[in-house]
N, C-alpha and C positions, 0 to 999 in steps of 0.2 A: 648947813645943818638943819632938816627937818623941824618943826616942832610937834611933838607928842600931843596926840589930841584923844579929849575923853573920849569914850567909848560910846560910841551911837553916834557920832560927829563926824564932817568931812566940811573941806574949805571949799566953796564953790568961786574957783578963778574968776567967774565972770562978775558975778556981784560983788565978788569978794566979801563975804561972811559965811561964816560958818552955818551948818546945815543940819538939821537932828534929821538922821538917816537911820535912829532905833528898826529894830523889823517886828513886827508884830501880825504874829503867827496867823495868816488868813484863815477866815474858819473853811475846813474841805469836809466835802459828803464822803463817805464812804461805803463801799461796798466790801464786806468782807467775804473769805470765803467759808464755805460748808464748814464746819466743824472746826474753824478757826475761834480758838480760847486763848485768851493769857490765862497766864497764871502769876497770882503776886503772891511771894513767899508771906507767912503767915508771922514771920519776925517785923517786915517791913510796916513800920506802924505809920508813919504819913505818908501816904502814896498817892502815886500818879491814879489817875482815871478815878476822880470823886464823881465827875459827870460824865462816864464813857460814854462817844456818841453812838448813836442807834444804831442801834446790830450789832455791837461789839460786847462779848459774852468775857467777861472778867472773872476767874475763881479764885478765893483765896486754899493754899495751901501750904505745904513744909517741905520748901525747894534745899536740896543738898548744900547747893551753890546758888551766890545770885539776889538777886530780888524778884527779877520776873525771867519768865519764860515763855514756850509754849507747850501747851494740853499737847503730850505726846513724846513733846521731844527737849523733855527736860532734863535730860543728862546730856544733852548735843548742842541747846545756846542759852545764854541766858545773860542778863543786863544786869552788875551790879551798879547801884546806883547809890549817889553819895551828897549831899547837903555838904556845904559850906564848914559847916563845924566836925561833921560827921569824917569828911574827908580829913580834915586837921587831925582827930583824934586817931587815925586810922593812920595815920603816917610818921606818929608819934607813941601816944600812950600802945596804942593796940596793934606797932608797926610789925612786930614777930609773926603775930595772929595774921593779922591783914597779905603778909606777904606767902605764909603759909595758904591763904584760901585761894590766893592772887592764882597760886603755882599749878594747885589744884584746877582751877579753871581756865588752865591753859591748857588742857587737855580736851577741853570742849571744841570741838568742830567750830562754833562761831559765839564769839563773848565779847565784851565791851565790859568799859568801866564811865558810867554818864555822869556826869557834874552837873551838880543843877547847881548856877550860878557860869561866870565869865570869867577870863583870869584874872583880871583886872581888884575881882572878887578875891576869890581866893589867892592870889596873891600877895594881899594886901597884909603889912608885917601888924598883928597885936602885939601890945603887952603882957597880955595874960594866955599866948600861946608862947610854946618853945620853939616854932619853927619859922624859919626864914626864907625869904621867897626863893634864894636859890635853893634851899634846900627838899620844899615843896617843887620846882622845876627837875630836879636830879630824881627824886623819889618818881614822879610820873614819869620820866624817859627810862630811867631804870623797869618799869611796868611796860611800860612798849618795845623798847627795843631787848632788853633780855630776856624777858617773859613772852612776852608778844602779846599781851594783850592792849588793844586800841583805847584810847581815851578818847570820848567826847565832850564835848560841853555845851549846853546850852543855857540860852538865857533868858526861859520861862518856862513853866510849865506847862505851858500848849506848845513851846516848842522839842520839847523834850517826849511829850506823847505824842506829837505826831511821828518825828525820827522813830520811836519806837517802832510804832506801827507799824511801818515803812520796810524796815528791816527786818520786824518778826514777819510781815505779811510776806514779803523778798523770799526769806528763808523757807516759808509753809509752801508757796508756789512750787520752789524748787523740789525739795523732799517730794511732794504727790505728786512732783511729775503736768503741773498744769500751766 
């Protein structure tokens, strides 16, 4: 039988001790393209990009769906994004609402749903929530496999703006054809 090891950890057979193998987000240059903008919905009150790196043109506005998008093509992908508690409250108190917007944004050509945090995190059972870690496991596979929208997770906020980037940049490419 395996042993369960915290999160950032692995056993290194030859010294035999344990190893913090955390990852922490290397900083990358980037080059964006022409007329490449996010856009963060004007609801999303702590957000990603407080210090977008250079060149990267951020607007806030009032996305339909979503938290972020892009300048353009904001009814075809967009990233909700979800904190720790925010996720809790969204799968519980605001589970009707939440699965209503889920459904809607599965008509998007490309969407995601990002966790800021690790499962290990959110996971983790409170007292002062109603829900259970299988029940939070059931609620997200339910969101991908019959909805179809992807969940991600990461575990910081540079890792979570870079992936953005990554995949709105991916997506801009595609659409202009470059």
């Amino acid at each position: 039988m395996s042993k369960i090891l915290p999160i950032g950890q692995r056993f290194n057979k030859k010294t035999k001790k344990y190893e913090d193998i955390s990852i922490i987000a290397p900083k990358f240059e980037f080059t964006f393209p022409e007329g490449f903008v996010i856009v963060r919905d004007t609801r999303e009150q702590t957000g990603l990009f407080t210090k977008p790196p250079k060149g990267l043109l951020i607007v806030r506005d009032t996305l339909k769906l979503g938290d972020y998008s892009i300048r353009g093509f904001e009814q075809s992908i967009a990233v909700e994004r979800k904190n720790i508690d925010d996720l809790w409250t969204s799968l519980t108190v605001n589970a009707k609402d939440f699965k209503r917007k889920m459904v809607e944004l599965s008509a998007y050509e490309r969407r995601w749903i990002l966790i800021d945090g690790l499962e290990s995190e959110y996971l983790s059972h409170r007292v002062d929530r109603k829900i259970y870690p299988n029940q939070i496991r059931q609620a997200l596979a339910s969101i991908e496999g019959r909805i179809g929208i992807p969940v991600h997770q990461s575990e910081s906020v540079e890792a979570s703006e870079r992936w953005m980037i990554d995949v709105f940049i991916k997506y801009f490419y595609e659409k202009r054809g470059l």
